[in-house]
C-alpha positions as CSV (number, residue, x, y, z in Angstrom):
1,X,-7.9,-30.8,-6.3
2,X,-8.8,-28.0,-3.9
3,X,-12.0,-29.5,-3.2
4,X,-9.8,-32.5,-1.6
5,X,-7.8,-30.0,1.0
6,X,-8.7,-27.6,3.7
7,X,-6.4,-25.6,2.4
8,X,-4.4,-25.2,-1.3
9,X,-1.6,-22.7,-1.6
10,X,-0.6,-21.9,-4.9
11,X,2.5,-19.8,-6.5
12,X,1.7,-17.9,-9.9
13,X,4.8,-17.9,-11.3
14,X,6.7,-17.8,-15.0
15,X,7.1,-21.1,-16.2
16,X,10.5,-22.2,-15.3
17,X,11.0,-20.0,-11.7
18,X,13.9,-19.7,-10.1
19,X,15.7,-17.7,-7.0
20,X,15.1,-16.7,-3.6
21,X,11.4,-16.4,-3.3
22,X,11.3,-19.8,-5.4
23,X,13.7,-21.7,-3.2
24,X,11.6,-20.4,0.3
25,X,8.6,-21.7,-1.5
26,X,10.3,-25.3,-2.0
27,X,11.2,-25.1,2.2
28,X,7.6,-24.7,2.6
29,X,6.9,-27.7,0.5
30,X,9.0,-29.9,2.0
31,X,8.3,-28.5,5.5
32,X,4.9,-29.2,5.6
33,X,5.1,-32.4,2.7
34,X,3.4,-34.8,5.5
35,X,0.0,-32.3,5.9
36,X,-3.0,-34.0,4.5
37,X,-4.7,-30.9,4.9
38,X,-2.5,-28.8,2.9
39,X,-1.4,-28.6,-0.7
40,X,1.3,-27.2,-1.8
41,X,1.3,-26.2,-5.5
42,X,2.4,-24.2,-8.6
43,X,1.1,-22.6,-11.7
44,X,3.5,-21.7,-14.3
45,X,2.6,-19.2,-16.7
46,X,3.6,-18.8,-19.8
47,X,3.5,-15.3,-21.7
48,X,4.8,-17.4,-25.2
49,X,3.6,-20.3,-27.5
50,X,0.0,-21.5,-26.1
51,X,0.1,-19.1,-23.2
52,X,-0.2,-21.9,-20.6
53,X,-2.7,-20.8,-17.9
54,X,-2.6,-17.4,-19.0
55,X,-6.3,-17.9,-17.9
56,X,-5.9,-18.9,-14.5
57,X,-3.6,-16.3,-14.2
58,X,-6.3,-13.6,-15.6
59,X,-9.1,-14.6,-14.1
60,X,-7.3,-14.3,-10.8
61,X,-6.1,-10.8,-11.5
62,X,-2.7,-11.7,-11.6
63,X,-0.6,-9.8,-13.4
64,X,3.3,-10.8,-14.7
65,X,4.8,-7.9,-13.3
66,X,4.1,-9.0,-9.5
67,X,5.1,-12.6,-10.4
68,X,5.2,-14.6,-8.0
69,X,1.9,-13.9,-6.5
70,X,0.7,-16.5,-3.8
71,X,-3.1,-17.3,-3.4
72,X,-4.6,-19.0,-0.4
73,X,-7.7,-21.5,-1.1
74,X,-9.6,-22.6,2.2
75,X,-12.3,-24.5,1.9
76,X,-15.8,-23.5,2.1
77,X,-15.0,-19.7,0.7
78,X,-15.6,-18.6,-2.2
79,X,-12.4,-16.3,-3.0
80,X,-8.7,-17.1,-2.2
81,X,-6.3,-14.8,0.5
82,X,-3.3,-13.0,-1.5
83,X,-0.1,-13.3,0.7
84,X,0.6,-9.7,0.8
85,X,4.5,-8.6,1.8
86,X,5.8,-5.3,2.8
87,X,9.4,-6.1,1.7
88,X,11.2,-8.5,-0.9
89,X,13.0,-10.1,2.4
90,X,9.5,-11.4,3.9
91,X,9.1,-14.0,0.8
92,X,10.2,-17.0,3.9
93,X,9.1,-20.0,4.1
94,X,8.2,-19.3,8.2
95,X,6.2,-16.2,6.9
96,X,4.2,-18.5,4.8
97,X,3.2,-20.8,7.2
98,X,2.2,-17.8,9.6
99,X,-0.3,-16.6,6.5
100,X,-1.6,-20.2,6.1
101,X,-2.2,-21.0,10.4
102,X,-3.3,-17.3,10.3
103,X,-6.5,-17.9,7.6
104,X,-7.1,-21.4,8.3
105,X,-7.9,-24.4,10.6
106,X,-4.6,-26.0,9.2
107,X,-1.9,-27.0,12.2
108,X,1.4,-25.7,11.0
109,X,4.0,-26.1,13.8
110,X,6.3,-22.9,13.6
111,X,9.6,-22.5,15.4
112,X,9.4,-22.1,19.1
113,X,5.8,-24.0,19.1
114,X,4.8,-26.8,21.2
115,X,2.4,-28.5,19.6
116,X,0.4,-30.0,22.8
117,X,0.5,-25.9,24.1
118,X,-1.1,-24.6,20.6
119,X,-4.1,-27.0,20.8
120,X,-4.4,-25.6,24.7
121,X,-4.6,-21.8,23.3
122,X,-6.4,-22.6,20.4
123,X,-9.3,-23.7,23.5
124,X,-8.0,-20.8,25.7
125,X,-9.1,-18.1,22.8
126,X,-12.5,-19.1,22.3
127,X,-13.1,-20.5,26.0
128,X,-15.5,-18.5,28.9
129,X,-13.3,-17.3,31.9
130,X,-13.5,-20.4,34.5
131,X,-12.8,-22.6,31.5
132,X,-9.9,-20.4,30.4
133,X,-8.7,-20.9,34.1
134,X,-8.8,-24.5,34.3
135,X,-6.7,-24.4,30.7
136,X,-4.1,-22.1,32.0
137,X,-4.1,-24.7,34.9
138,X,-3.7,-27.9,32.6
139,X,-0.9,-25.8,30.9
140,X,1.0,-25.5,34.3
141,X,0.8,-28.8,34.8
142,X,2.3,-29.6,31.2
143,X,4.8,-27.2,31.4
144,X,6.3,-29.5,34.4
145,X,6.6,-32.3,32.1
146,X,8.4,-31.0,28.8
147,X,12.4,-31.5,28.3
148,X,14.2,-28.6,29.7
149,X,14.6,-26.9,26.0
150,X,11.0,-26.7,25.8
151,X,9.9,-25.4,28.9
152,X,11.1,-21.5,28.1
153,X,8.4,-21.5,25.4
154,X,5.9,-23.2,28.0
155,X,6.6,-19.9,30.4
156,X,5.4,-18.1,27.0
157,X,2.2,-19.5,26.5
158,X,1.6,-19.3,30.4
159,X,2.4,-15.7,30.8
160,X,0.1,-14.8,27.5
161,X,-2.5,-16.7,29.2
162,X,-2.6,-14.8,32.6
163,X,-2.8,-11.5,30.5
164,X,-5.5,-11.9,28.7
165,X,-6.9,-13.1,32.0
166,X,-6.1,-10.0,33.1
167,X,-6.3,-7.3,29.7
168,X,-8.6,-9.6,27.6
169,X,-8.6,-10.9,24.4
170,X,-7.0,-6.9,23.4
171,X,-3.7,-8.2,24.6
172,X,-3.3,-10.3,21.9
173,X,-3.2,-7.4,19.2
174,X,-1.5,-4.8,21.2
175,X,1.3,-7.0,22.4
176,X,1.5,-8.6,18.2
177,X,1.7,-4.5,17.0
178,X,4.3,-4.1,19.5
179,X,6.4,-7.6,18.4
180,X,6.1,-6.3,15.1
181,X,7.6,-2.6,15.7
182,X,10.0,-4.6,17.3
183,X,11.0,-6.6,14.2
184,X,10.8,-3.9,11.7
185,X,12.4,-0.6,13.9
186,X,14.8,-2.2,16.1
187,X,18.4,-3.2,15.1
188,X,19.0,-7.0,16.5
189,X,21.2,-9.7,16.9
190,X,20.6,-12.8,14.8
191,X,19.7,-14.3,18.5
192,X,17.4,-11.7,19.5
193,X,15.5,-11.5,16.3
194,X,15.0,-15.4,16.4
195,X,13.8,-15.2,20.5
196,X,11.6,-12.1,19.3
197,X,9.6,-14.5,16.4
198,X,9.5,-17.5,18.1
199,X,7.7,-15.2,20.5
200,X,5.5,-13.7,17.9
201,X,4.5,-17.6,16.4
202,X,3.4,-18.3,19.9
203,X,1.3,-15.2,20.4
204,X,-0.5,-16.2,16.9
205,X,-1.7,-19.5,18.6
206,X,-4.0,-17.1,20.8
207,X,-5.2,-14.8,18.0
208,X,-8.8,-14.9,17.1
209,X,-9.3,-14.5,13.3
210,X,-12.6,-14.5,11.3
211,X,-14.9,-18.0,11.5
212,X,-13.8,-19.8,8.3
């Protein structure tokens, strides 16, 4: 089945799970149910009876204790990601899909996103300087053309475009450690906390990770 994806997702988990971390998983499954990049699986593990996939489990060093563990296939590597947490409370199904568009090719709209403006930084990133200007440019131009609810996002993209322009691709990292400090020192409203990751999913469209 991996073989047929650019990307699987799979949850080790005991055999019948149930709770938080399990329900976030189902929102990512049902989120992202129309991908035919993506799969979206589940291996139970039993510790009883025939020990079903008690293999899988050990070969991929997982171990019951840290049930559920998440592992991240992509295509064309050899070893899958382990969606690593600091906290119980980061098990969402938003986190998720930042750890999948994060190691892969795999388009995964993400609250505050425009999916038109993500395919125009995904060129912006990799893009010599004059090209990089004539994107920002088409971004302007599509900006003017997206319902009013839309266009606060558009200033986003814009703004993170004429600073790297002006920083360089450093921007990116410093401004994501500073968004992050953000969301794990400050106290803030349900509002602010929502405005602060819809900025943070934007600024991932722009980061440059390792060639897959």
């Amino acid at each position: 089945m991996i073989s047929k994806f650019k990307a699987v997702l799979v949850k080790f988990d005991v055999a019948f799970p149930y709770g938080g971390k399990h329900e976030q998983y189902g929102t990512l499954a049902a989120d992202t149910k129309d991908s035919q990049d993506l799969l979206i699986a589940i291996v139970g593990v039993k510790d009883f009876g025939n020990k079903e996939n008690s293999d899988l489990a050990q070969r991929y060093n997982i171990k019951k204790e840290d049930f559920p563990v998440v592992l991240l296939f992509v295509q064309g590597k050899s070893e899958p990601v382990r969606f690593i947490t600091e906290k119980d409370s980061d098990f969402t199904g938003e986190n998720l899909k930042r750890f999948i568009r994060s190691n892969t090719n795999v388009y995964l709209g993400l609250p505050g996103c425009v999916e038109k403006l993500d395919k125009l930084a995904e060129e912006f990133k990799v893009a010599e300087e004059q090209e990089r200007q004539k994107i920002l440019k088409k971004a302007r131009i599509f900006e003017e053309t997206l319902p009013e609810q839309q266009q606060e996002a558009a200033k986003i993209y814009i703004k993170t475009m004429e600073k790297i322009l002006e920083r360089g691709n450093v921007f990116v990292q410093t401004e994501e450690t500073r968004i992050q400090g953000l969301l794990y020192r400050g106290k803030l409203s349900d509002q602010n906390k929502r405005a602060i990751e819809e900025r943070r999913n934007i600024l991932q469209s722009f980061s440059i990770r390792d060639e897959l």
